[in-house]
C-alpha positions in Angstrom: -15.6 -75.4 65.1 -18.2 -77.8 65.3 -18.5 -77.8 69.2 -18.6 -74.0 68.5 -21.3 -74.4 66.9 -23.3 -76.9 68.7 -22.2 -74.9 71.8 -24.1 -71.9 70.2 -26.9 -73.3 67.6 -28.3 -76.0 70.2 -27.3 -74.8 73.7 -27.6 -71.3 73.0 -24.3 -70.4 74.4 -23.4 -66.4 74.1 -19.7 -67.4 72.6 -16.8 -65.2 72.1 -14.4 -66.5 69.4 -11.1 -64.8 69.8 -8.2 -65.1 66.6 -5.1 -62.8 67.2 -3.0 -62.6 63.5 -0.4 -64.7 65.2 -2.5 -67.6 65.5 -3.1 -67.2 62.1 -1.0 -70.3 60.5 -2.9 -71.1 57.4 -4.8 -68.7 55.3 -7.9 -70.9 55.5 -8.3 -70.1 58.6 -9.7 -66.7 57.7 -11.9 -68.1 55.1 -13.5 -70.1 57.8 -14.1 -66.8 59.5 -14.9 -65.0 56.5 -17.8 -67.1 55.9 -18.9 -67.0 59.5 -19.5 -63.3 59.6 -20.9 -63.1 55.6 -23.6 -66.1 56.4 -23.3 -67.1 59.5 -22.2 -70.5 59.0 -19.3 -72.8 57.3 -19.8 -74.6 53.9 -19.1 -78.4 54.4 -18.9 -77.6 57.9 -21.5 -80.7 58.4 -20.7 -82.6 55.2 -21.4 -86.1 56.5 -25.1 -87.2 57.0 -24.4 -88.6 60.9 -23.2 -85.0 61.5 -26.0 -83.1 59.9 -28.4 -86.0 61.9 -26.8 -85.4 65.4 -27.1 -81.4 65.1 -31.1 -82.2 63.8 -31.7 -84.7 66.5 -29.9 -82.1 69.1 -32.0 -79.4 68.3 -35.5 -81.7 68.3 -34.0 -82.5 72.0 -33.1 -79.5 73.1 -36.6 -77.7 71.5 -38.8 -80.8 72.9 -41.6 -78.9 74.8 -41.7 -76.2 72.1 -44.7 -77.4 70.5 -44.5 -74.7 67.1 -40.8 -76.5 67.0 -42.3 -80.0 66.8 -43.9 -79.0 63.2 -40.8 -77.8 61.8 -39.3 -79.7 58.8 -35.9 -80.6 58.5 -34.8 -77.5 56.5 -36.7 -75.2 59.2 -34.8 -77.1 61.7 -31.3 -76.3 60.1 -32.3 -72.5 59.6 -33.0 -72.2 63.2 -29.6 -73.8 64.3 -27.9 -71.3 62.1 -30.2 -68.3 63.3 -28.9 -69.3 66.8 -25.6 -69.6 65.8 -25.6 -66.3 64.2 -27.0 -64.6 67.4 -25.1 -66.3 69.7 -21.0 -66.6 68.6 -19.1 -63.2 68.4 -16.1 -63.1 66.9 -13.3 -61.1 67.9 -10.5 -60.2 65.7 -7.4 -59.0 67.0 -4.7 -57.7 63.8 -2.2 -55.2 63.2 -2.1 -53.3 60.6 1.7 -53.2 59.9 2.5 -55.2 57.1 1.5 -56.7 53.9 -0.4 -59.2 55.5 -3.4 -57.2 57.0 -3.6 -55.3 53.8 -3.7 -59.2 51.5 -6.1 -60.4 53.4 -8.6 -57.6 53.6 -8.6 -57.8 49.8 -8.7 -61.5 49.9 -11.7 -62.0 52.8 -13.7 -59.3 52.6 -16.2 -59.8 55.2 -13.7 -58.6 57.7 -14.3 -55.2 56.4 -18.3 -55.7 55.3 -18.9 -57.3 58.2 -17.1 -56.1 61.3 -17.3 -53.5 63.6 -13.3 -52.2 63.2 -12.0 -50.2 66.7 -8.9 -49.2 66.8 -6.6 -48.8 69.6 -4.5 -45.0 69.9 -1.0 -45.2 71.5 -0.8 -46.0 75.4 -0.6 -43.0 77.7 2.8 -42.6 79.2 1.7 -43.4 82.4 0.6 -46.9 81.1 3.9 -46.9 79.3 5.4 -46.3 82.6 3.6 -49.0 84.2 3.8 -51.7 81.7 7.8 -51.1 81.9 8.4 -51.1 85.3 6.1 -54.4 85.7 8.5 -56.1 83.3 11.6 -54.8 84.2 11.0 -55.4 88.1 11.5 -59.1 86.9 15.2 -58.4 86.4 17.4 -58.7 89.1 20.5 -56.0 90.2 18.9 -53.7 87.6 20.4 -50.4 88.9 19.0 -47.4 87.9 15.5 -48.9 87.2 13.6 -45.5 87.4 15.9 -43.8 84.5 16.2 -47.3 82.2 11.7 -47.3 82.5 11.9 -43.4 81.6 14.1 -44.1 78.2 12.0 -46.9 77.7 9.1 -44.1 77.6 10.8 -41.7 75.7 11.5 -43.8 72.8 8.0 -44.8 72.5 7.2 -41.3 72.8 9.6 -39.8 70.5 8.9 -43.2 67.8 5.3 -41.9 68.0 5.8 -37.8 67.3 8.0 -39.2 64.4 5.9 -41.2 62.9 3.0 -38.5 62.7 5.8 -36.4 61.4 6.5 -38.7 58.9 2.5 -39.0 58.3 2.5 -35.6 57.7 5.5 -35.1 55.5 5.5 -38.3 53.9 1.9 -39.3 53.3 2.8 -42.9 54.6 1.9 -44.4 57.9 4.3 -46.1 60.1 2.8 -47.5 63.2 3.7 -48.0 66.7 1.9 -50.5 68.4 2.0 -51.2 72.0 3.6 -54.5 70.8 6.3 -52.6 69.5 6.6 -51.2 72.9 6.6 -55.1 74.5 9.5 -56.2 72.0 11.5 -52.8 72.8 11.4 -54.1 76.3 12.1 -57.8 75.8 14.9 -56.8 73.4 16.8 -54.9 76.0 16.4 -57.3 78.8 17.7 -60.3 76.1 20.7 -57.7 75.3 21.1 -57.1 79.5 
């Protein structure tokens, strides 16, 4: 994180920071982001006095010829490394929603609500359900009947996703169907095979 950081306070670097929920192994890890996308920055981040003097002595190297920057105090300095952090590192968070987990942390960090644009991703057309299985199942050799194995790979996914709108509707309770759903379908049968 602190590279991150220096990468994007000193250098200016436009940074993408990409977390998936599986790479999520400690909790903490989400309070680190949390914090990023409330203030732009993490507390302690820089706790030691050569760490806060190397990111001050960076930025008086990197600002040299900037002759407004040359007046700045130490405090002014540290605001601007932040500013550019905060302009410069996006994060992207990539979760499902399936589970008690996604739901715990929204109430536990919420700057991932506050703070975030949220997009989310409808079901895969067939065609790209089409696709996606053939390209995986190609991989299998003396698969006979490939054409009618990828179309009942389809039709599940189809008929999973009319049922659980059905059960939207009836139930009042969401079940998703993800397109990783659709990935472990077609792992699943080619560990069975």
């Amino acid at each position: 994180m602190k590279k991150l950081f220096m990468d994007c306070g000193v250098d200016e670097k436009q940074t993408v920071f990409l977390l998936s929920d599986t790479q999520i192994v400690m909790e903490s890890f989400l309070e680190d982001i949390n914090n990023i996308l409330n203030n732009g920055e993490i507390p302690n981040l820089y706790s030691t006095n050569e760490d806060i003097m190397l990111v001050m002595d960076n930025m008086r190297e990197q600002n040299k010829n900037d002759k407004e920057f040359k007046n700045f105090s130490d405090a002014e300095i540290w605001f601007d490394f932040i500013k550019k952090c905060k302009n410069n590192i996006h994060i992207v968070l990539a979760m499902s929603p399936i589970g008690d987990d996604f739901k715990r942390r929204l109430r536990m960090f919420p700057s991932l609500v506050n703070c975030c644009a949220i997009d989310w991703f409808l079901s895969w057309p067939q065609q790209a359900l089409q696709s996606v299985a053939e390209h995986f199942l190609h991989a299998v050799d003396d698969l006979p009947e490939i054409e009618g194995i990828v179309q009942i790979c389809v039709d599940m996914q189809m008929r999973t996703t009319e049922l659980a709108e059905r059960y939207k509707l009836e139930q009042k309770r969401h079940y998703y169907v993800t397109p990783t759903s659709y990935l472990v379908l077609i792992q699943s049968f080619k560990e069975l095979l």
